[in-house]
C-alpha positions as CSV (number, residue, x, y, z in Angstrom):
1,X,19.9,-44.3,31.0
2,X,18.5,-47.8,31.7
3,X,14.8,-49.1,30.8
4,X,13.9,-49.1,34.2
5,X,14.8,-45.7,35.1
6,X,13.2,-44.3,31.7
7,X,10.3,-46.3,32.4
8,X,10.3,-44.8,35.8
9,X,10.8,-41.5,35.2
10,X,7.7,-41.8,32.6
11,X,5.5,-42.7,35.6
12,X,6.8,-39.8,37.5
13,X,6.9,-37.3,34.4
14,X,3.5,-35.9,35.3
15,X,3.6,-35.5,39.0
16,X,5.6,-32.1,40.7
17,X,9.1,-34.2,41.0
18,X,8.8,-35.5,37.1
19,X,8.1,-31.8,36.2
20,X,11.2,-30.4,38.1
21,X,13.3,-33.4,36.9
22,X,12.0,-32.8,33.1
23,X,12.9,-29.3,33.4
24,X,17.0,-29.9,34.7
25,X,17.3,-32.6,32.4
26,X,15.4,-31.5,29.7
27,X,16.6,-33.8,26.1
28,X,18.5,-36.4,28.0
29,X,15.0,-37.8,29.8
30,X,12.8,-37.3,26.5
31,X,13.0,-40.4,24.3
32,X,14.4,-40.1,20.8
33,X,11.4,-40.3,18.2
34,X,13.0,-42.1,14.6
35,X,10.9,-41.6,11.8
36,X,11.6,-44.6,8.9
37,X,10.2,-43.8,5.7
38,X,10.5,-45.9,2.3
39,X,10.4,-43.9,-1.0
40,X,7.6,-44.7,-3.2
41,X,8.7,-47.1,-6.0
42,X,8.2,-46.2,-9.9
43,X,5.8,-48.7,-12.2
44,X,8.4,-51.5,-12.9
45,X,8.2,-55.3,-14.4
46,X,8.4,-56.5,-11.2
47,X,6.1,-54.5,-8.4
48,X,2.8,-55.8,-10.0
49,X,0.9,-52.7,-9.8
50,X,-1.4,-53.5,-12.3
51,X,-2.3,-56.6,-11.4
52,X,-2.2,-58.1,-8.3
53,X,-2.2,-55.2,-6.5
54,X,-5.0,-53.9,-9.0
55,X,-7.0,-56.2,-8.2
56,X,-6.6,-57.5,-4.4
57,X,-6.6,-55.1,-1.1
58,X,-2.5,-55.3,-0.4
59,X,-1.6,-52.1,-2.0
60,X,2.3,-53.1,-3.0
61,X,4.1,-56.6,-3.2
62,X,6.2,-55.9,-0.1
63,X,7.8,-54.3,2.9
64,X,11.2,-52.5,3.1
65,X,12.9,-55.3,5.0
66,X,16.0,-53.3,5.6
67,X,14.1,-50.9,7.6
68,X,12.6,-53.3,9.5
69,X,15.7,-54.9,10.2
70,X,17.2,-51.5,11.5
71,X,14.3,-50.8,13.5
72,X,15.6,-54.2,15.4
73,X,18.9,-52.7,15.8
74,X,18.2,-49.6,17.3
75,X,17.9,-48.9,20.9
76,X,14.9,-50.0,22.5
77,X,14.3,-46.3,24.6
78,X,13.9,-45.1,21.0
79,X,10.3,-44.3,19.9
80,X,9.9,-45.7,15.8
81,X,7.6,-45.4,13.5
82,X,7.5,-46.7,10.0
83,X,6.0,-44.7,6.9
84,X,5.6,-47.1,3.4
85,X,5.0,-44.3,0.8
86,X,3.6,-47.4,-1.1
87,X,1.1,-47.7,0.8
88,X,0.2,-44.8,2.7
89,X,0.3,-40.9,2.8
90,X,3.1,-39.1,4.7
91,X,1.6,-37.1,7.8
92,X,4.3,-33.4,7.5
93,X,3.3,-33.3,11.0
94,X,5.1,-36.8,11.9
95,X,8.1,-35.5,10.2
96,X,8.2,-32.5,11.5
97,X,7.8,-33.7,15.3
98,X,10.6,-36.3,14.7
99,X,14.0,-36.3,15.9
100,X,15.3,-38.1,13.1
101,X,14.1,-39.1,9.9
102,X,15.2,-42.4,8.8
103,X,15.9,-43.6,5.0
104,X,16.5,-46.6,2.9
105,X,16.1,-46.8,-0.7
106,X,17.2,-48.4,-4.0
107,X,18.6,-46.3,-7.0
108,X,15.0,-46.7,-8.9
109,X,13.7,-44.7,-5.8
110,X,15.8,-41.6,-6.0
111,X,13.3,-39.5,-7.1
112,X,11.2,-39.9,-4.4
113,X,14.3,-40.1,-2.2
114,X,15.4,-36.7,-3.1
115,X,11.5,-35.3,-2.5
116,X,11.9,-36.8,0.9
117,X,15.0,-35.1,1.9
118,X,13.7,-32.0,0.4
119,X,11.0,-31.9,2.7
120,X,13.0,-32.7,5.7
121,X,15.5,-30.2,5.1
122,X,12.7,-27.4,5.1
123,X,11.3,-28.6,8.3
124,X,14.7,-28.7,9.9
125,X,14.7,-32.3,10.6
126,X,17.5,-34.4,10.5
127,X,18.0,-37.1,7.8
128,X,19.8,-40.0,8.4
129,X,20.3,-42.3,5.2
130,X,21.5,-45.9,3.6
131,X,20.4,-48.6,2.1
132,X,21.8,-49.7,-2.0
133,X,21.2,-46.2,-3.3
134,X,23.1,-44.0,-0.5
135,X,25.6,-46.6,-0.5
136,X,26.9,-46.5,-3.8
137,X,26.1,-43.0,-4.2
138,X,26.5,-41.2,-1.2
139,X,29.0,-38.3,-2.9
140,X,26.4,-37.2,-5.0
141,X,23.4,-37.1,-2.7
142,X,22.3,-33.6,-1.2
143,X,21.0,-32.7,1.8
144,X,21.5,-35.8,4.0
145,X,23.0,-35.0,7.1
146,X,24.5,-38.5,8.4
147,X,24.8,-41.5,5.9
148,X,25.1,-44.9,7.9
149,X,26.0,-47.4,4.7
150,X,27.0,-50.6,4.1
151,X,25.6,-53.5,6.4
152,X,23.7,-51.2,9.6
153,X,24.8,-53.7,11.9
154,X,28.3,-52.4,12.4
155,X,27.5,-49.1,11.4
156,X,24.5,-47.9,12.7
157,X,25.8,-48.7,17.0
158,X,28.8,-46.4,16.1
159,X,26.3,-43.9,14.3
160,X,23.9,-43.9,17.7
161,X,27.0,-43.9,19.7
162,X,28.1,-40.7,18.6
163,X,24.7,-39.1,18.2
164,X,23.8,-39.3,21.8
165,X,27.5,-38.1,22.6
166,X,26.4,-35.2,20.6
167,X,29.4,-35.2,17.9
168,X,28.1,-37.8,14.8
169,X,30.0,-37.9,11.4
170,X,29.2,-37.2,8.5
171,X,29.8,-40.8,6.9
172,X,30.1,-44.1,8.2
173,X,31.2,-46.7,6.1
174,X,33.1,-49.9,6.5
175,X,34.4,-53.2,4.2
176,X,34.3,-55.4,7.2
177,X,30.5,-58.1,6.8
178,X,29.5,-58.7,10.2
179,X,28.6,-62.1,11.7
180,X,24.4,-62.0,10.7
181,X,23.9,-65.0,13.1
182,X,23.6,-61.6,15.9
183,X,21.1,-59.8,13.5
184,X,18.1,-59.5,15.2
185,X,14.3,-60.4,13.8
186,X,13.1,-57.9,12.1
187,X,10.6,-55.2,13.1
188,X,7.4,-57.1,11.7
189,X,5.1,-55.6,14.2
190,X,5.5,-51.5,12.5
191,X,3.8,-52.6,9.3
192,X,-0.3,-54.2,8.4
193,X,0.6,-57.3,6.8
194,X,-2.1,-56.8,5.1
195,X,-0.8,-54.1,3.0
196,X,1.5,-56.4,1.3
197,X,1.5,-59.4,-1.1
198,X,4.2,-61.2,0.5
199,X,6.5,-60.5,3.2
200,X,9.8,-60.9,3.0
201,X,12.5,-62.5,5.2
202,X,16.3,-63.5,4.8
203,X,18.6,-65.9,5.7
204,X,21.7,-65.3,3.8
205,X,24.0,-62.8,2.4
206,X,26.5,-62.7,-0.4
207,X,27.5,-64.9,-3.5
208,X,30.0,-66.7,-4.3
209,X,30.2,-66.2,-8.0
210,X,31.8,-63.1,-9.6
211,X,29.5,-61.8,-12.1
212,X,31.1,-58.7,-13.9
213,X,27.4,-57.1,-13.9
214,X,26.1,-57.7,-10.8
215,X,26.3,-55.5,-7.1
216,X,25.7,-58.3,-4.8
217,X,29.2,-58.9,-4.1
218,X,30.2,-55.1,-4.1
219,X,27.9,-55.0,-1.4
220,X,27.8,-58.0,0.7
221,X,31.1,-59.8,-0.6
222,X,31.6,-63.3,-2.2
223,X,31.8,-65.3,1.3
224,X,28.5,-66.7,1.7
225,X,27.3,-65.5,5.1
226,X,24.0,-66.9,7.1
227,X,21.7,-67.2,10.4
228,X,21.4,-70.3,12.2
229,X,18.4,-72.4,11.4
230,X,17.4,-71.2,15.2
231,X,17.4,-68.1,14.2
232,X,15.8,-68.1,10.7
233,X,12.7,-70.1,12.9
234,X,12.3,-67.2,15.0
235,X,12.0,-64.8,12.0
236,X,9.0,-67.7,10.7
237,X,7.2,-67.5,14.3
238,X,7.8,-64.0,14.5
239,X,5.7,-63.4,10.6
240,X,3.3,-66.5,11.7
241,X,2.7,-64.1,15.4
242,X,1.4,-61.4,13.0
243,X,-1.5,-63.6,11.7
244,X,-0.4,-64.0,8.3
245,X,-0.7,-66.4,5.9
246,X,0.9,-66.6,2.5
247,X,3.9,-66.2,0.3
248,X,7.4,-65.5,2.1
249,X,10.2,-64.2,-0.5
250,X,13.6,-65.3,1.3
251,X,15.3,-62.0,-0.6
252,X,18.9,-64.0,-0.5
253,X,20.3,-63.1,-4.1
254,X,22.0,-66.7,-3.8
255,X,20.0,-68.5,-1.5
256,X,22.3,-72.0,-2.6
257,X,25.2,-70.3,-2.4
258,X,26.4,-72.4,0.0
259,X,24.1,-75.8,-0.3
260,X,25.2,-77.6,2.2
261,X,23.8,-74.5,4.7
262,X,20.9,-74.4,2.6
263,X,19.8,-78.2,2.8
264,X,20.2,-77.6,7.2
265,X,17.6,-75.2,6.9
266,X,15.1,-76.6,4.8
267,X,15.2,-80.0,6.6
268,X,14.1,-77.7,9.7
269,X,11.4,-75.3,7.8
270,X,10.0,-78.6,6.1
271,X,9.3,-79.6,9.8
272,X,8.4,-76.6,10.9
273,X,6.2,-75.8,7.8
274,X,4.3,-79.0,9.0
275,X,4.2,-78.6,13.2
276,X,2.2,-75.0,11.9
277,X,0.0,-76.5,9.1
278,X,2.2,-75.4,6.2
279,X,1.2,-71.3,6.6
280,X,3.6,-70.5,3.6
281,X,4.7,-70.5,0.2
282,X,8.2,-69.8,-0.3
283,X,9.9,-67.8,-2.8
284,X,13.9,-67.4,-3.1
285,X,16.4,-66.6,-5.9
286,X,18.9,-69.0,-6.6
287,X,21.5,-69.6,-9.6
288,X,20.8,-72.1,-12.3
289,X,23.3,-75.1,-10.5
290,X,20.2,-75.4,-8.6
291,X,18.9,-77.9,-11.3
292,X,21.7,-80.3,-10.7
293,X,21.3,-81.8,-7.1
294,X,18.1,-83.8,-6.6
295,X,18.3,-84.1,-2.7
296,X,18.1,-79.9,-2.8
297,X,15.2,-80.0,-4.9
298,X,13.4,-82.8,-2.8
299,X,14.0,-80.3,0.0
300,X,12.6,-77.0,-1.1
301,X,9.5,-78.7,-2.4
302,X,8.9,-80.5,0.9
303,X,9.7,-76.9,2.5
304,X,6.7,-75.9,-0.1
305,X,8.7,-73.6,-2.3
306,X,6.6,-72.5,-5.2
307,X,8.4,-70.1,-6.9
308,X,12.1,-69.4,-8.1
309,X,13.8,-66.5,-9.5
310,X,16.8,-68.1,-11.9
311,X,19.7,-65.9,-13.0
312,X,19.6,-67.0,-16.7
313,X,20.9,-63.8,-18.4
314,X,21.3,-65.2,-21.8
315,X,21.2,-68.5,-24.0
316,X,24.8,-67.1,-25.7
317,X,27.6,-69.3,-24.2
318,X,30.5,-67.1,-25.2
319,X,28.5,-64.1,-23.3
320,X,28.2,-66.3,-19.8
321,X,31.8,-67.1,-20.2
322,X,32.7,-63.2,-21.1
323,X,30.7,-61.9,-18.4
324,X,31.4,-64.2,-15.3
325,X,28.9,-66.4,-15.3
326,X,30.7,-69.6,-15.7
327,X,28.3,-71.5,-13.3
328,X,25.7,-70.8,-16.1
329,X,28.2,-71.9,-19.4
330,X,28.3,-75.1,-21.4
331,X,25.4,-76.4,-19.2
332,X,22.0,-77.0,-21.3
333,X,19.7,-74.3,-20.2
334,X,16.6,-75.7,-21.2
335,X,16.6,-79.1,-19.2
336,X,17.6,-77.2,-16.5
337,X,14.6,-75.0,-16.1
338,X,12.4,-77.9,-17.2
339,X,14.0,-80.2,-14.6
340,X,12.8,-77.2,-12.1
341,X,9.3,-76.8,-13.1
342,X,9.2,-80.6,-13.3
343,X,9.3,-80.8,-9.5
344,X,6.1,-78.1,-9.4
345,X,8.2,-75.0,-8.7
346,X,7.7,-72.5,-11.7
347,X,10.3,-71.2,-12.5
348,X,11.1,-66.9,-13.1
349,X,13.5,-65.9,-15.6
350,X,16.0,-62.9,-15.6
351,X,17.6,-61.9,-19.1
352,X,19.8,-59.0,-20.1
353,X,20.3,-57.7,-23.6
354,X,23.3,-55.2,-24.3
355,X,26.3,-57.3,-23.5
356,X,29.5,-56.5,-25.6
357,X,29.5,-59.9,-27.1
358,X,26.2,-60.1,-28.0
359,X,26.0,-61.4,-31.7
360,X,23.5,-59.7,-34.0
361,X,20.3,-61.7,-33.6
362,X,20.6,-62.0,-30.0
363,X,16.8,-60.7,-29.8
364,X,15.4,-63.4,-32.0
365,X,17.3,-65.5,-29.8
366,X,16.1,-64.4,-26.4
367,X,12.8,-64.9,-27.7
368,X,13.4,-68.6,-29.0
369,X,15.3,-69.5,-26.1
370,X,12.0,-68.1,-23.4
371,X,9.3,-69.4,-26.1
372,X,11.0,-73.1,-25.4
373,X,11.6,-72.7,-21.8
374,X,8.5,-72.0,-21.1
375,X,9.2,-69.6,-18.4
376,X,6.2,-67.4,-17.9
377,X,7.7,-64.6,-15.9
378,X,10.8,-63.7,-18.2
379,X,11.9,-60.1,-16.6
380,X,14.4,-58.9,-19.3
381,X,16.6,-56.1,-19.3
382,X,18.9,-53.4,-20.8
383,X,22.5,-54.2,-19.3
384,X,23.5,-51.0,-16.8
385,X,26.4,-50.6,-15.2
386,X,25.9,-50.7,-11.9
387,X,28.2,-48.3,-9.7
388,X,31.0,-51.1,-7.6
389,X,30.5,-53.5,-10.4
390,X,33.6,-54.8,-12.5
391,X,31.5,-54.0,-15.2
392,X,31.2,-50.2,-14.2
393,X,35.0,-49.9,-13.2
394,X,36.2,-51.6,-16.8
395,X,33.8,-49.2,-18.7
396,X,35.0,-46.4,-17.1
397,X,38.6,-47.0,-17.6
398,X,37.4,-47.6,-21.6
399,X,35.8,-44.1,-21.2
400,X,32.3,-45.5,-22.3
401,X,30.5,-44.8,-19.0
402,X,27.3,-41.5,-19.4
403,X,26.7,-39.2,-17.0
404,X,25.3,-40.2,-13.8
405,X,21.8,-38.7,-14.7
406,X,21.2,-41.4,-17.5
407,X,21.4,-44.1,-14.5
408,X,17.5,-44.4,-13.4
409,X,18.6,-47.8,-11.4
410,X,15.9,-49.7,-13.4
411,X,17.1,-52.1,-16.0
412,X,13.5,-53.1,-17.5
413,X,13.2,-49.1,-19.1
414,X,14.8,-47.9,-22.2
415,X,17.4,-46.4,-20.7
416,X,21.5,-46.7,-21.0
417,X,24.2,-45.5,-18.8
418,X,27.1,-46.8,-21.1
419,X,28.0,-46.5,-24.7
420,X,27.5,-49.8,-25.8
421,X,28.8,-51.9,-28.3
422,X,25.4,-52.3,-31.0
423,X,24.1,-48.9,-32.0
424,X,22.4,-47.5,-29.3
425,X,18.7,-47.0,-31.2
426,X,19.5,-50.7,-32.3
427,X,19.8,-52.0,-29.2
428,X,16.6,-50.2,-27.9
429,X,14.7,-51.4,-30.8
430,X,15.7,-54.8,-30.2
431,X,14.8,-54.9,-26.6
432,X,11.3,-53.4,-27.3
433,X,11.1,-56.2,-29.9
434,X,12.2,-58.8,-27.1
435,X,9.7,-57.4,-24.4
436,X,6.8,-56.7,-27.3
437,X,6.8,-60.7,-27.9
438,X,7.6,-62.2,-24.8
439,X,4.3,-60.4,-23.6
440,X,1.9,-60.4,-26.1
441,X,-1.2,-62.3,-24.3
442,X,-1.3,-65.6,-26.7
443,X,2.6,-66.1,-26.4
444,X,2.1,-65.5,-22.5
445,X,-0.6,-68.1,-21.3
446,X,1.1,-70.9,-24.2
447,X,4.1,-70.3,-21.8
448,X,2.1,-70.8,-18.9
449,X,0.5,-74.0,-20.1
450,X,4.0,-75.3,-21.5
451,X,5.1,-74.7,-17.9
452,X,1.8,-76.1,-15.8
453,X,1.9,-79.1,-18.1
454,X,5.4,-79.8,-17.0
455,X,4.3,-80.1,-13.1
456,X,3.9,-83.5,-11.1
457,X,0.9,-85.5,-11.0
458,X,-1.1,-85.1,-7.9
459,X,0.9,-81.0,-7.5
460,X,-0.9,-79.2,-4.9
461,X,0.4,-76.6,-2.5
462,X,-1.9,-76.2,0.7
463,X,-4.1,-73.2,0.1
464,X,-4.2,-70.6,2.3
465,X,-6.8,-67.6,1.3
466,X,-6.1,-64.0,2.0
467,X,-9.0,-62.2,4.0
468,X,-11.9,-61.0,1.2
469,X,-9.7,-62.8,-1.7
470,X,-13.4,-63.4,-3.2
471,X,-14.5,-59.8,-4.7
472,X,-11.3,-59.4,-5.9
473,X,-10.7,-62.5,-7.7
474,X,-14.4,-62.0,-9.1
475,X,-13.3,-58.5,-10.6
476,X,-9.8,-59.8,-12.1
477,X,-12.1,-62.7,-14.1
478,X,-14.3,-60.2,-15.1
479,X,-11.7,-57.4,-16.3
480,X,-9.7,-59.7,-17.8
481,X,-12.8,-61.8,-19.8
482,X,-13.7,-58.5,-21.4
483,X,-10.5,-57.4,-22.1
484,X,-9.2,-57.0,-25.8
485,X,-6.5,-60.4,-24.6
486,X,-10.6,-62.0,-23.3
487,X,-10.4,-65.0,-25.9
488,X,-7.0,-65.9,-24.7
489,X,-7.7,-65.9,-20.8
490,X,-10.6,-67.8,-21.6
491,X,-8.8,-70.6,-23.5
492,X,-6.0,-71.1,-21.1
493,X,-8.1,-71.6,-18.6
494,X,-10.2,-74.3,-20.6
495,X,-6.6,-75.8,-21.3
496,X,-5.5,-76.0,-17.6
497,X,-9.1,-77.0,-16.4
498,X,-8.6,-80.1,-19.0
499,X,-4.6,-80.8,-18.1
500,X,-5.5,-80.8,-14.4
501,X,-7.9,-79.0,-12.3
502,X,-5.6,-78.7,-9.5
503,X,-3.3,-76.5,-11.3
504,X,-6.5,-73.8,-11.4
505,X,-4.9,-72.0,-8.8
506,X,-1.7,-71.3,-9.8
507,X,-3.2,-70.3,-13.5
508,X,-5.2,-67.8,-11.5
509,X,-2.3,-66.5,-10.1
510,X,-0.4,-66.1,-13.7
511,X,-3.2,-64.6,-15.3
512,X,-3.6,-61.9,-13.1
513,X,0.9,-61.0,-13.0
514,X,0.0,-62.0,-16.9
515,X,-2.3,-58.5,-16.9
516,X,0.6,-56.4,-14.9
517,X,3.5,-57.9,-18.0
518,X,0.5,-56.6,-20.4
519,X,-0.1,-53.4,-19.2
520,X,3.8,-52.4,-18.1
521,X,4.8,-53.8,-21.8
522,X,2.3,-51.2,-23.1
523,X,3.2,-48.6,-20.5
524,X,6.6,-49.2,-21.7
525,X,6.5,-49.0,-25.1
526,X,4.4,-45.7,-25.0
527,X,5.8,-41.9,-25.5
528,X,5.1,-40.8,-22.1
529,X,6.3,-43.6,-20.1
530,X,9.1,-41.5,-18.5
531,X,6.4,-38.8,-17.9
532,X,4.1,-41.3,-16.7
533,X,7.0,-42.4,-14.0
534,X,7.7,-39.1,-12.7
535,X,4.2,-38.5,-11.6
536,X,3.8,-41.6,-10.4
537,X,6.5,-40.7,-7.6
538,X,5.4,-37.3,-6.8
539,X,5.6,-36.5,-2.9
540,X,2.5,-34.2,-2.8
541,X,0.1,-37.2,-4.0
542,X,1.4,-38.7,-1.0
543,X,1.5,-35.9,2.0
544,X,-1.2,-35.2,4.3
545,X,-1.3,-32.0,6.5
């Protein structure tokens, strides 16, 4: 049926004809209600519950930009809602009136994944389900009735296609990546951008490197796929339409992976980042060849990038080469980072532990290598073998892979889903070493200082200030003064206000992640951290009647 005859026959639905045309054609007039819900995400090193979330009115760091994409992609007769359990209850009574009930998670969500599903099942309602998690797992879920995986926009059309013929399957799945310059801009008008600390937005897919450890090219291939500028501006008008103003986190996993692409789009964001009186920050992840070509550099700071996510893994040469990472081998680590923060754009870490070739004091070696760096935000891991990784398929053909309950989907708990080479109680105690250093509060703000130091003369990012920023930032100096770590904030702050008092903000900004990394690290370490996690997931905190 066409919009114009559904919006016609709404006009008509509650006069005598619209009654007797209701009642002959029943379902086929009454518009299908979808229900999107995101699982609620366990306390991790990365979702900043305890600090800036703690301490600020956005309740999580961001929106399920999947969902919002498939929202775009569905037919526009089709009523949709959007339920963030991170930010708000679940209303039984908007599942139960749904059609169907929509899903997306990550494997660290399965918990409250499952909880979902359980509660759609008992109200009859029909689930519908991908994202990462369903993807890779999808033989091993229960309860869902129709998985739509991979990338939604091949197979969610053929999924609507057959729903409203009245015969869907089971599965849909393909290996063919379709061409994203047709993906539409996301559904930013379902969620309060005030909810969130930043909102995210994407421009690229895939990577062209083969990392034996990483998923990204088991799910969106090694061809380096992206939107047009054009269409990457609409996405920025379409966020700026919303009224907000703040950090954007272009989720790419390889934003560079093609430069060339990359350098095109920030010669038209650092234009249109000025015509709109620079509204964002910007925030990507990008490997560490990043260092090496000035022009792309000059680019993303003039495009008023702040922030970077590097894949370092390791300082161990043999272990890059080992693993995949070649891009990252025989190239010196530390003036590469320092060459990034040199150009004001701090710089965020990601280290594993575990590797088979790790040598025996790869610990005290993490630590040296993020002590010198200077990186402040060093998220380090336990290596787990993701499911479509080469890693996964050459442990499992050496018979060394656990039982897919030890796979939690987080790599920052203590956790293992593979026998690996170092004692297992070794490696543990190695990585609590690792994390119990990194993050003790005087090691922290010297690496914050070592990296602030390292910024231009004259750095300064145009400041834009979150509605009723004051009360909150006033409670995170005053928690954080009195706090056991007080003497430490204090004196970083004395340090910074002495180096260059235009730096204050982006100190304010570390110390407050700095008390999430403190609190997680002791969450972490503690008996009842698993305990902790499972409650923190629990449906019936988050249902309303």
């Amino acid at each position: 049926m066409c919009r114009q005859n559904c919006q016609l026959f709404s006009k008509l639905y509650n006069c005598p004809i619209g009654i007797l045309v209701a009642t002959v054609f029943g379902e086929n007039m009454r518009k299908k209600s979808v229900l999107m819900i995101y699982p609620r995400l366990p306390a991790t090193f990365w979702n900043n519950d305890h600090g800036i979330v703690n301490f600020s009115r956005q309740k999580t760091v961001q929106p399920p930009l999947g969902l919002l994409t498939v929202a775009a992609i569905l037919p526009r007769e089709y009523e949709v809602g959007l339920v963030d359990l991170n930010t708000g209850p679940l209303r039984v009574e908007d599942v139960r009136t749904s059609d169907l009930v929509f899903l997306s998670a990550m494997a660290i969500q399965k918990d409250s994944f499952d909880q979902i599903v359980a509660l759609c099942n008992s109200l009859g309602v029909t689930v519908v389900a991908g994202g990462p998690y369903p993807t890779a797992c999808c033989e091993e879920i229960p309860g869902v009735d129709h998985f739509v995986l991979n990338e939604a926009e091949i197979t969610l059309p053929e999924f609507i296609r057959d729903y409203e013929k009245g015969r869907p399957k089971k599965v849909y799945r393909t290996d063919a990546k379709p061409d994203i310059t047709r993906s539409p801009v996301p559904r930013f008008d379902l969620i309060d951008p005030e909810d969130y600390y930043m909102l995210p937005v994407q421009f690229s897919r895939g990577c062209p490197y083969g990392c034996e450890f990483c998923d990204i090219i088991s799910q969106y291939g090694r061809a380096f796929r992206s939107k047009t500028p054009e269409q990457f501006l609409r996405e920025l008008d379409a966020v700026f339409a919303t009224g907000y103003r703040g950090e954007l986190f272009l989720v790419d996993d390889n934003f560079i992976g093609n430069r060339e692409k990359a350098k095109a789009l920030l010669r038209r964001v650092a234009e249109w980042q000025k015509e709109h009186d620079m509204p964002f920050e910007l925030m990507t992840q990008a490997s560490l060849d990043l260092a090496g070509d000035d022009e792309l550099l000059d680019l993303m700071v003039a495009s008023q990038f702040c922030r970077v996510l590097l894949g370092i893994e390791t300082p161990v040469g043999t272990t890059l080469e080992y693993t995949g990472k070649k891009h990252n081998a025989g190239v010196d680590l530390l003036a590469s980072v320092k060459k990034v923060m040199g150009r004001g754009i701090m710089v965020m870490g990601a280290f594993i532990v575990g590797f088979d070739t790790d040598p025996e004091n790869i610990f005290d070696l993490q630590i040296d290598f993020i002590r010198e760096s200077g990186i402040p935000v060093a998220g380090v891991g336990l290596l787990k073998a993701l499911p479509g990784t080469k890693l996964y398929r050459r442990l499992e053909k050496q018979g060394r892979l656990l039982g897919s309950d030890s796979f939690t989907g987080s790599n920052d708990d203590l956790s293992v889903n593979f026998i690996p080479r170092m004692p297992k109680d070794k490696l543990i105690e190695g990585y609590k070493k690792v994390i119990s250093t990194i993050y003790r509060p005087s090691n922290y703000f010297q690496r914050c200082y070592d990296m602030l130091s390292l910024y231009p003369k004259g750095y300064m990012t145009k400041v834009h200030l979150r509605k009723g920023f004051l009360i909150p930032y006033i409670r995170s100096i005053f928690a954080m003064t009195f706090s056991s770590f007080g003497i430490h904030y204090i004196r970083f702050f004395w340090r910074i206000a002495r180096l260059n008092t235009e730096l204050l903000r982006t100190a304010s900004l570390l110390t407050v992640q700095g008390y999430h990394f403190f609190k997680f690290t002791e969450c972490l370490l503690s008996d009842d951290y698993f305990y902790k996690t499972r409650e923190a997931v629990s449906l019936e905190a988050s249902l309303r009647a």
